[in-house]
C-alpha positions as CSV (number, residue, x, y, z in Angstrom):
1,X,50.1,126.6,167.0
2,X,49.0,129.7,169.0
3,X,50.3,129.6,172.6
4,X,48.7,130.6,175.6
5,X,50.8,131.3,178.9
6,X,49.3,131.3,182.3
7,X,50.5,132.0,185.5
8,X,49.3,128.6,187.2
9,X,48.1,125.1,186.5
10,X,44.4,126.6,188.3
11,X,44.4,129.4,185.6
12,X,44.8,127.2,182.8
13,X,41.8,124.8,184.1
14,X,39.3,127.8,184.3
15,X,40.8,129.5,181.1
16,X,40.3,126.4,179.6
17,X,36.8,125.9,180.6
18,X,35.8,129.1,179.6
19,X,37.5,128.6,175.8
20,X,35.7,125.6,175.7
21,X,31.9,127.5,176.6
22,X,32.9,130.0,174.0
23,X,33.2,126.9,171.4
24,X,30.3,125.5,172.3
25,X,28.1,128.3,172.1
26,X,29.7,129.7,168.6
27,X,29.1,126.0,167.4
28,X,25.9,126.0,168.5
29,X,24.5,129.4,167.3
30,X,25.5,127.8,163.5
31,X,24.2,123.7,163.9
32,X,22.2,121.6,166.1
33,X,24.9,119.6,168.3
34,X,28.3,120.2,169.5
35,X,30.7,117.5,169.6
36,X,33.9,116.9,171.5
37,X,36.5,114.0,172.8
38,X,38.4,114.9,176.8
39,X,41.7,113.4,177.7
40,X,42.3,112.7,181.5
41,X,44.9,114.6,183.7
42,X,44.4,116.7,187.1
43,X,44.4,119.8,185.2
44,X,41.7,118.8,182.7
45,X,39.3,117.4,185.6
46,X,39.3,120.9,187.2
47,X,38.4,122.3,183.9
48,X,35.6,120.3,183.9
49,X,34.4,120.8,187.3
50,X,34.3,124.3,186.3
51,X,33.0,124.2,182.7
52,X,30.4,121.8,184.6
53,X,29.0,125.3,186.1
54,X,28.2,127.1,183.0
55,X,24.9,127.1,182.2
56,X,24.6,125.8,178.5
57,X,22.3,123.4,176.3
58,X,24.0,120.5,178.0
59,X,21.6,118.2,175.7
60,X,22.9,119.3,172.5
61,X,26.3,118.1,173.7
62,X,28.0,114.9,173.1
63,X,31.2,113.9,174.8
64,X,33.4,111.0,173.6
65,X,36.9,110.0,175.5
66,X,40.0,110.4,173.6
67,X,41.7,107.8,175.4
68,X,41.1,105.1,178.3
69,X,42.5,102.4,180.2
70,X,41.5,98.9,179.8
71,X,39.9,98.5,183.7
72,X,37.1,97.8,185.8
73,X,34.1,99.9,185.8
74,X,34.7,102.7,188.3
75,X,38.2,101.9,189.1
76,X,40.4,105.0,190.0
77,X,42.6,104.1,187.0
78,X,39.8,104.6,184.5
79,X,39.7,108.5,182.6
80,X,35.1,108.0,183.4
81,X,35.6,107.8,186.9
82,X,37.6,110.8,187.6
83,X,35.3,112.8,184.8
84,X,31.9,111.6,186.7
85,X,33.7,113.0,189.9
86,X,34.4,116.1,188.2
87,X,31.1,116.9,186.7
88,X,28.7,114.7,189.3
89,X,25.9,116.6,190.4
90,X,25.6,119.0,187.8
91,X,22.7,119.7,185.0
92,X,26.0,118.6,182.7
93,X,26.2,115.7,184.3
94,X,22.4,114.9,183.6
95,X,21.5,116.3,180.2
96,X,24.6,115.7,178.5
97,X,25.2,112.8,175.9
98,X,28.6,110.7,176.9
99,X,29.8,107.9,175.2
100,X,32.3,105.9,177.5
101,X,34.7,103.9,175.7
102,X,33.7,100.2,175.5
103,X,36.8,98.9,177.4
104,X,35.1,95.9,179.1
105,X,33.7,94.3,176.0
106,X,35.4,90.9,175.3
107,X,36.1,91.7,172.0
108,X,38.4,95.2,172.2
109,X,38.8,94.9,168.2
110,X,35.2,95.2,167.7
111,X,34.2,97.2,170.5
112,X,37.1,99.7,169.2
113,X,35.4,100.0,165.8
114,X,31.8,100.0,167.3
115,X,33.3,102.9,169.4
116,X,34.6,104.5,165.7
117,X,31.0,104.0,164.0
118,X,29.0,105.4,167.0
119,X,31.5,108.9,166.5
120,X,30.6,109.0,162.8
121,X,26.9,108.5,163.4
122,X,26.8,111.6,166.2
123,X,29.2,113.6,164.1
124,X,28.2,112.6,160.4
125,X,31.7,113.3,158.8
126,X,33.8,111.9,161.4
127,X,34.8,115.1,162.6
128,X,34.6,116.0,165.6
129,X,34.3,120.1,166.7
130,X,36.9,119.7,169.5
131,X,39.6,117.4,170.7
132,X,40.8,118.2,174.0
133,X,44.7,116.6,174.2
134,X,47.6,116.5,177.2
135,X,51.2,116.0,176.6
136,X,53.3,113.4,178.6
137,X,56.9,113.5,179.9
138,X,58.2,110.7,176.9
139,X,56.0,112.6,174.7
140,X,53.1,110.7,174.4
141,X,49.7,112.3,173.9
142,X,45.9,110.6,174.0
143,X,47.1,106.9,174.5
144,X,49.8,107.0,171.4
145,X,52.8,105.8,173.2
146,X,56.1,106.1,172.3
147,X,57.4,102.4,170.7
148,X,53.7,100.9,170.5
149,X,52.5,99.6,166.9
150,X,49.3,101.9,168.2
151,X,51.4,104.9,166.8
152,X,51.7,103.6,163.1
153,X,47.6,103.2,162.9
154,X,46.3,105.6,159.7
155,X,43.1,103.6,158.7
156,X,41.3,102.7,162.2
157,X,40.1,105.8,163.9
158,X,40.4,103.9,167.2
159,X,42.3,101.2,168.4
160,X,44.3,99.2,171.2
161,X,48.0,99.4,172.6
162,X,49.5,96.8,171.9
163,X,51.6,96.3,175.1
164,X,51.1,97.5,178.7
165,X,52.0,101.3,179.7
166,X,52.1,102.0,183.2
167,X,50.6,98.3,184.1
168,X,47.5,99.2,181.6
169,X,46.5,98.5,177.7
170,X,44.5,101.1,176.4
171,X,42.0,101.7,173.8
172,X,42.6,105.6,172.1
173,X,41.6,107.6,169.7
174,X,44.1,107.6,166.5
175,X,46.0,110.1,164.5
176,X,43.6,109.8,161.5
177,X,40.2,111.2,164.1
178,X,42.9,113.5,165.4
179,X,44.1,115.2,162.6
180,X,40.5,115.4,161.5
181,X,39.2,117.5,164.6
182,X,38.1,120.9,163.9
183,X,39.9,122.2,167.1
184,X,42.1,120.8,169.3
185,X,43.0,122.2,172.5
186,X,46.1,121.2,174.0
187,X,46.5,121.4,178.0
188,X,50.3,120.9,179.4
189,X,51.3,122.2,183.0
190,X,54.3,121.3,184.8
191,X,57.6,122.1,184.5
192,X,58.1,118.2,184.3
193,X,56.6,118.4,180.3
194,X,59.1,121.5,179.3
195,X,61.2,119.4,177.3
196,X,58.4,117.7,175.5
197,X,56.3,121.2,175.4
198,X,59.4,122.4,173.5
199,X,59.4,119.7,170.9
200,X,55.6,119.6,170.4
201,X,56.4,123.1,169.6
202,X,58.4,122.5,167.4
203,X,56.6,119.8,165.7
204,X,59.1,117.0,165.9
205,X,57.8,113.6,164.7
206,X,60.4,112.1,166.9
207,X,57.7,112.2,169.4
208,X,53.8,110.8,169.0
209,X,52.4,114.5,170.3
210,X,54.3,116.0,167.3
211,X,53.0,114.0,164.7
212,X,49.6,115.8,165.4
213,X,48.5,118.5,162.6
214,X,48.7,121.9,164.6
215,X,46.6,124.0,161.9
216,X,43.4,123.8,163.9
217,X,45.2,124.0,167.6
218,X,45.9,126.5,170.4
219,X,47.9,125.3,173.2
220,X,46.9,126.8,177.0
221,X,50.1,126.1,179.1
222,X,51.1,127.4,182.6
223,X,54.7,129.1,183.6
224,X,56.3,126.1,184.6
225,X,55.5,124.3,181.1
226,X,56.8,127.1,179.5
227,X,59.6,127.8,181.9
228,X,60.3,124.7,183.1
């Protein structure tokens, strides 16, 4: 996958936003709507408070979440609440389509393949134009955690954890969406994730991140990722 190095973790957020404005308005200028899924992270909520400032057809827009925790509405752990901080008061904010995953719902089986139908009705073809994706320290990307059953999904396009990670189930998209995403964009600062930056690199299945097709990807990554 192509690799892009930036001095800081700031320089990737803004770089990032502005790769993602350049999709959106080449996708735009050839069909009607743009679609695309957002991972959490502090680097990724400063890219949206930034791409929330460019002034684009926020209506033909539909954002999805890649991954979320199974909490309260509005608690801090939740992947909405911080990206409603990051874009609030912004025409984004107001004109564009979001689809929060369904984590409340009694029913997480269902509500995970209600959340699966609703992406295929937007998209058409279950493809969406852009999946944004982070990289954790055991090598873990979207909710795909090392261990879990979650990992081994290849006909649900999303589904649950089975156990807890870091005191939370979550509800994620699954390698099948993934691997169907016309881009992805990976996002990975710190020199914490250099070890698992090298292996995604590398495409080593030993780790969930590396099990994602990189044909499609490009890979924005500070210094200190690099460098560790």
């Amino acid at each position: 996958m192509k690799t892009v190095i930036f001095p800081k973790a700031a320089d990737v957020a803004s770089a990032s936003a502005d790769y993602l404005a350049e999709q959106i308005t080449a996708t735009l200028g050839t069909k009607a709507t743009f679609s695309m899924a957002i991972s959490g992270g502090r680097t990724p909520w400063e890219m949206l408070r930034h791409l929330a400032q460019a002034e684009l057809p926020w209506e033909r827009v539909h954002l999805f979440q890649v991954d979320e925790r199974i909490a309260p509405e509005g608690h801090a752990d939740r992947n909405l609440t911080q990206l409603l901080q990051a874009i609030a008061g912004t025409e984004m904010a107001t004109r564009l389509h979001s689809y929060p995953m369904p984590v409340n719902e009694a029913n997480l089986v269902l509500a995970a393949q209600q959340y699966a139908d609703t992406l295929w009705q937007i998209t058409g073809d279950g493809c969406l134009d852009l999946i944004h994706l982070g990289l954790g320290t055991d090598g873990h990307t979207a909710s795909l955690i090392p261990g879990d059953p979650v990992c081994a999904e290849q006909q649900l396009d999303i589904a649950c954890t089975t156990y807890p990670y870091q005191e939370r189930l979550r509800m994620t998209m699954t390698y099948p969406l993934l691997n169907r995403a016309k881009k992805l964009l990976w996002i990975v600062t710190g020199s914490e994730k250099r070890e698992m930056l090298q292996q995604l690199l590398k495409q080593n299945h030993n780790i969930p991140a590396g099990k994602v097709a990189q044909t499609a990807a490009v890979g924005y990554v500070d210094q200190a990722a690099m460098d560790g």
